[in-house]
Structure formats: C-alpha cells, structure tokens
N, C-alpha and C positions, 0 to 999 in steps of 0.2 A: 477373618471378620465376617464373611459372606457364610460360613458354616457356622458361624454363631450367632448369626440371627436368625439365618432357620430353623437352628434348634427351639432357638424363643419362640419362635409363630407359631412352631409345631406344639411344644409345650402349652402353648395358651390356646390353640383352635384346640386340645382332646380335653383342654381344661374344661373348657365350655359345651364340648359334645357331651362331656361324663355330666354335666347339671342336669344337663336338658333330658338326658334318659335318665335320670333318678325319677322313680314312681310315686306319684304324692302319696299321702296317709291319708285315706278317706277323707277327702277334699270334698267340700260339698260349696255350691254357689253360698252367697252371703244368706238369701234370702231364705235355701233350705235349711242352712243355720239356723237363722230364723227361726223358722217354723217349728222346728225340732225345739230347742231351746223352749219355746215357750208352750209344747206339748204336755198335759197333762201324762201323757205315757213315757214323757224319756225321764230318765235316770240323769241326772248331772253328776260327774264323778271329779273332784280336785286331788289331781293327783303328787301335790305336794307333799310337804311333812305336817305331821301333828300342829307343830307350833305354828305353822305358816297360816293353815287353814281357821286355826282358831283369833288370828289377826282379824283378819276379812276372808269371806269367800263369799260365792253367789248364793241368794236367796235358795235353800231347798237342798242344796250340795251335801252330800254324803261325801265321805273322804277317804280315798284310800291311796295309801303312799303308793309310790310307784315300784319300790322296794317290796309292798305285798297283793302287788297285782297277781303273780301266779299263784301267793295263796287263796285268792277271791275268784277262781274260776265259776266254781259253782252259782256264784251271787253274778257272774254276770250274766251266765246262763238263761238266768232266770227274767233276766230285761229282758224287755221288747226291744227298747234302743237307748243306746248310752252316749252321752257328750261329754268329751273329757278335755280337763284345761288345768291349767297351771299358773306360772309366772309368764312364761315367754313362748310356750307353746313345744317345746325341746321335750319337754318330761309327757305329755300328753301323746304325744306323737309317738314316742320309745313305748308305752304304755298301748297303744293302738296295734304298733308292730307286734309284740309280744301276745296282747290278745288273739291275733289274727292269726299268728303261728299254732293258738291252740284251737282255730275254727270256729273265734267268735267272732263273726263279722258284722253284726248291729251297732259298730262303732264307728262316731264319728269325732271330729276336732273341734272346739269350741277355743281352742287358741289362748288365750289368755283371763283371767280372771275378769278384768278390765273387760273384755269383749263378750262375756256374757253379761256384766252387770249393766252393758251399757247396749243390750238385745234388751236385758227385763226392762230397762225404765223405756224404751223405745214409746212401751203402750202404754205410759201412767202416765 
C-alpha cells in the first residue's frame, strides 16, 4: 500500500514540475496585448478555417489557416508584428511555434477571437 502511494505522489509532483517548465508562446502582459492589438503596425492573423473566419473575426483580421501558415512565410516576413488568435487559443499558439521554428519571432498570442474583439471595443 505504502509503495502505491508513493508511486501516486511521485506521478503527480513530475506531473506538475513537467507544467511549470513548459515555455509559453510569446506571452505578453494583457496590456502589451493591448498595445499591439490596437497598433496601426501589427498584422492581426485568425488562424482558423475559411468558414470560421468568414462567421466572425476581429475587425482588420487577415486569415490564414493554420494548415497554411508554412505556406505564408514570406507574407510574414514582411510584418513588423503579428497577433494571432483563433477560437481557444490552441491553433494560435501551434501557429506561433511553427513560425518561430522558421525564425520569425515578431509573433505574439492574441488568444482568442473573443479577446481581441473585446481589446478593440475597450477604446469605443
């Protein structure tokens, strides 16, 4: 009994040491969000599907699935800085990784659709 609970504790303490060193996705405070977001220089990118984006997306959002983010290297290249969102923030964040594996780091997380729309009315 006594070696089957320390198997448990051990199991759950490397459970919660493996969170806490996962590296964020260009994590930025709420307010450099902010700031970005409501930059005349970033790029907003939804990186859902065709049909999702054409539902709702943020005011100004360009759209590129996340399925052809490694064919838009060149177009990201070419930002100064991009904020990329989604539904839940999963496909943004995978979308960020990928960019960054090819050395474009002017990307940040705008997290969910819902979380940029509700940056832009902040200031209306």
């Amino acid at each position: 009994m006594r070696l089957k609970t320390f198997f448990i504790i051990g199991a759950i303490s490397i459970g919660l040491w493996s969170c806490k060193t996962a590296s964020p996705v260009a994590e930025g405070s709420r307010a450099e969000i902010k700031e970005l977001v409501m930059s005349p220089e970033t790029t907003l990118v939804d990186v859902r599907i065709p049909e999702e984006f054409l539902e709702k997306t943020a005011e100004g959002a360009v759209n590129i699935p996340l399925a052809k983010i490694e064919d838009n290297l060149d177009f990201f290249r070419k930002q100064k800085q991009v904020v990329l969102f989604c539904n839940r923030g999963r496909q943004s964040e995978e979308a960020i990784k990928i960019l960054k594996k090819n050395g474009i780091t002017n990307v940040y997380s705008g997290k969910t659709v819902q979380n940029i729309d509700a940056i832009k009315n902040e200031r209306k």
